[in-house]
C-alpha positions as CSV (number, residue, x, y, z in Angstrom):
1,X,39.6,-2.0,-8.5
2,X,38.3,0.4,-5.7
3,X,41.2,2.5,-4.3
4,X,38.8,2.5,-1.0
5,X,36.3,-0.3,0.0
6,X,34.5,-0.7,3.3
7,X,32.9,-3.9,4.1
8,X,30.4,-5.5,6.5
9,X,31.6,-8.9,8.0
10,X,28.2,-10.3,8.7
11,X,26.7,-13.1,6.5
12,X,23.4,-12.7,6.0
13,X,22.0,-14.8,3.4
14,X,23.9,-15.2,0.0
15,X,22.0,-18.4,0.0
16,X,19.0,-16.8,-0.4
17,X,19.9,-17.0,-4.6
18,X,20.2,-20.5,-4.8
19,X,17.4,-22.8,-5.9
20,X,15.1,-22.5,-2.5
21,X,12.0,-21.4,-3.9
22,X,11.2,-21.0,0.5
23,X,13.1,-18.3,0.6
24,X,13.0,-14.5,-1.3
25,X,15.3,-13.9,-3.7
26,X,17.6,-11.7,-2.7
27,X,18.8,-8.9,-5.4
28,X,22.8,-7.0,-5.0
29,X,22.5,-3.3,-6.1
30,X,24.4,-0.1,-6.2
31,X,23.8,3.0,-5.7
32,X,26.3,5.8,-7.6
33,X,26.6,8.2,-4.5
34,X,29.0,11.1,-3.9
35,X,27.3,11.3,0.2
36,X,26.2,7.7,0.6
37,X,22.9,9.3,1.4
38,X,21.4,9.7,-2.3
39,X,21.7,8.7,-5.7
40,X,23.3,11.6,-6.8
41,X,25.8,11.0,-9.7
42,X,26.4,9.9,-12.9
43,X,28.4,6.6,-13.2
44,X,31.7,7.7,-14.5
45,X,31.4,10.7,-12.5
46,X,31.0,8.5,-8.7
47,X,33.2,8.7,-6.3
48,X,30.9,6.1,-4.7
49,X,29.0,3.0,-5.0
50,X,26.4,1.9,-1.8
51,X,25.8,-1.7,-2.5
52,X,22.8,-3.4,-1.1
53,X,21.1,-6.6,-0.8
54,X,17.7,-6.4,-1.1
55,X,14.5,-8.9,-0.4
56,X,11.0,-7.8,-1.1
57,X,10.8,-7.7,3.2
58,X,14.2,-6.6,3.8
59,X,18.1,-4.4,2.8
60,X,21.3,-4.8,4.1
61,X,23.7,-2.8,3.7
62,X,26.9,-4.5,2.0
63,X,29.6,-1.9,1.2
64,X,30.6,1.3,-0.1
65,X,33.0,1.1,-2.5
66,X,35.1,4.3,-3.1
67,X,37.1,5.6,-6.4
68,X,39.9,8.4,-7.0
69,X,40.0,8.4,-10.8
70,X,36.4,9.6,-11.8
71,X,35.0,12.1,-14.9
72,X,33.5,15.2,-13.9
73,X,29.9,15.1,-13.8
74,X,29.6,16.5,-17.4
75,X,30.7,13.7,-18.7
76,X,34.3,14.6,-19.4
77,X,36.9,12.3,-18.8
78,X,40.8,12.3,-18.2
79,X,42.7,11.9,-21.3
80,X,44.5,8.0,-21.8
81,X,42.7,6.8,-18.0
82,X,40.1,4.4,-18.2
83,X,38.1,5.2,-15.3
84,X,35.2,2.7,-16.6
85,X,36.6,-1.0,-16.2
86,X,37.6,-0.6,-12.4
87,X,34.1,0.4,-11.9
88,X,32.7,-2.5,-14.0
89,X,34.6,-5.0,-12.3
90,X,33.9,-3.8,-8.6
91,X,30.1,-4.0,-9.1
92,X,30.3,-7.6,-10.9
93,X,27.9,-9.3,-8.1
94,X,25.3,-6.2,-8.5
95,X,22.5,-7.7,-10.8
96,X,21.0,-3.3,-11.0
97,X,22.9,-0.1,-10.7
98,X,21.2,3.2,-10.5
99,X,22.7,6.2,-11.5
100,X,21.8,9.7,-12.9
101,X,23.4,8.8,-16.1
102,X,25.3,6.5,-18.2
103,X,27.2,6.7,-21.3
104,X,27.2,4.6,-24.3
105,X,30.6,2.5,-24.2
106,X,30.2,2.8,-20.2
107,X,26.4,0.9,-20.4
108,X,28.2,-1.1,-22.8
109,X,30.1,-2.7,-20.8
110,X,27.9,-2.7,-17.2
111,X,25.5,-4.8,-19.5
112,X,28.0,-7.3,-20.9
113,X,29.2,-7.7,-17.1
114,X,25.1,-8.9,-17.0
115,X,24.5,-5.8,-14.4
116,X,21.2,-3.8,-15.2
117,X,21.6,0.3,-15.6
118,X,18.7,1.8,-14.3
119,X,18.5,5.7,-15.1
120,X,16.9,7.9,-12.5
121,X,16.0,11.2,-13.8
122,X,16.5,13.1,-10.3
123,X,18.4,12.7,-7.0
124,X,16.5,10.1,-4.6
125,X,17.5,8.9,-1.3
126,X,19.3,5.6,-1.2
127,X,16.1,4.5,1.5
128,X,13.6,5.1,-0.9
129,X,14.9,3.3,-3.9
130,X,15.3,0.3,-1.7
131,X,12.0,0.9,-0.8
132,X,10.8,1.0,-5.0
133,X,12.7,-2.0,-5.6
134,X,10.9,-4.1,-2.7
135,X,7.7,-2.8,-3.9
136,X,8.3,-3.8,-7.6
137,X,9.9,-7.7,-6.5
138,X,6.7,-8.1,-4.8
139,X,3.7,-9.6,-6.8
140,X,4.6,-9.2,-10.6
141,X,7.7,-7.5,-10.7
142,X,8.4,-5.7,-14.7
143,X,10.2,-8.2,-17.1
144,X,13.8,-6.6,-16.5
145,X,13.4,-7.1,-12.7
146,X,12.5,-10.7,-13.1
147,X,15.6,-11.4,-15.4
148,X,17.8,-9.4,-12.8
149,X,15.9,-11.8,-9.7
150,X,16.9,-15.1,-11.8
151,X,12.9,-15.6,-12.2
152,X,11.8,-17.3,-15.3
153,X,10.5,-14.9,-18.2
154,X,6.6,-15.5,-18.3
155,X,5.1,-16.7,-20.9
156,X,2.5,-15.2,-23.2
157,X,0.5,-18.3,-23.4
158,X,-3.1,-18.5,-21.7
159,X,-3.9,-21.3,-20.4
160,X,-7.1,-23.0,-22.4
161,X,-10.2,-21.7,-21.9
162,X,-13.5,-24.0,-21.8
163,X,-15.9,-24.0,-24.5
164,X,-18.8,-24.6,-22.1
């Protein structure tokens, strides 16, 4: 677990999951931070998660969540400590996680948890990747966005056309 985790008290619309097609569905997702200004580290390697909940129209801030035990940002990590599972099991309610990068048996195991890793190739305020994640769940968000919403997949039928 997080040796360090700060919270907001507020509800603010959990609910907003549920089946209530009347309101937008409302997406959890971290950020790996080392400032909680930017997506600026690699997950094994954060000493940080921002988590948000997000709405095409609207973010809230959740909480930051805050580990000791983390591999350098090489890759490296500490002989016999499993810095990983901790990690994995803090960010269960996130449905995406953006980071710089990800190993294999680390992606591993965020996907089996059913969270989504989503690789930036370059430091990017926390503001503007809320901002490209309301953008994309607005309209026809990409397949792996839908699955993370709860949407149903489309379907590749067409509907039939008139001969006339």
């Amino acid at each position: 677990m997080p040796e360090r985790r700060l919270q907001l008290v507020e509800s603010h619309g959990k609910e907003a999951v549920s089946g209530n097609t009347d309101v937008a569905p409302l997406l959890r997702i971290a950020i790996a931070t080392n400032d909680m200004k930017s997506l600026n580290a690699h997950f094994g390697g954060a000493n940080r998660f921002s988590i948000w909940d997000v709405t095409s129209d609207d973010a809230h801030f959740v909480e930051a969540l805050g580990f000791q035990k983390t591999s350098d940002q090489s890759g490296s990590h500490i002989e016999g400590e499993d810095s990983i599972t901790p990690k994995v099991e803090a960010l269960a309610d996130c449905k995406l996680l953006f980071i710089l990068a990800i190993g294999g048996p680390a992606a591993a195991k965020v996907v089996n948890a059913g969270i989504h890793p989503v690789k930036l190739p370059a430091e990017e305020s926390i503001a503007s990747i809320i901002k490209r994640v309301q953008e994309m769940m607005k309209g026809n968000p990409p397949p792996w966005l839908r699955k993370a919403m709860g949407m149903p997949s489309r379907s590749m039928d067409f509907l039939d056309e008139d001969d006339d």
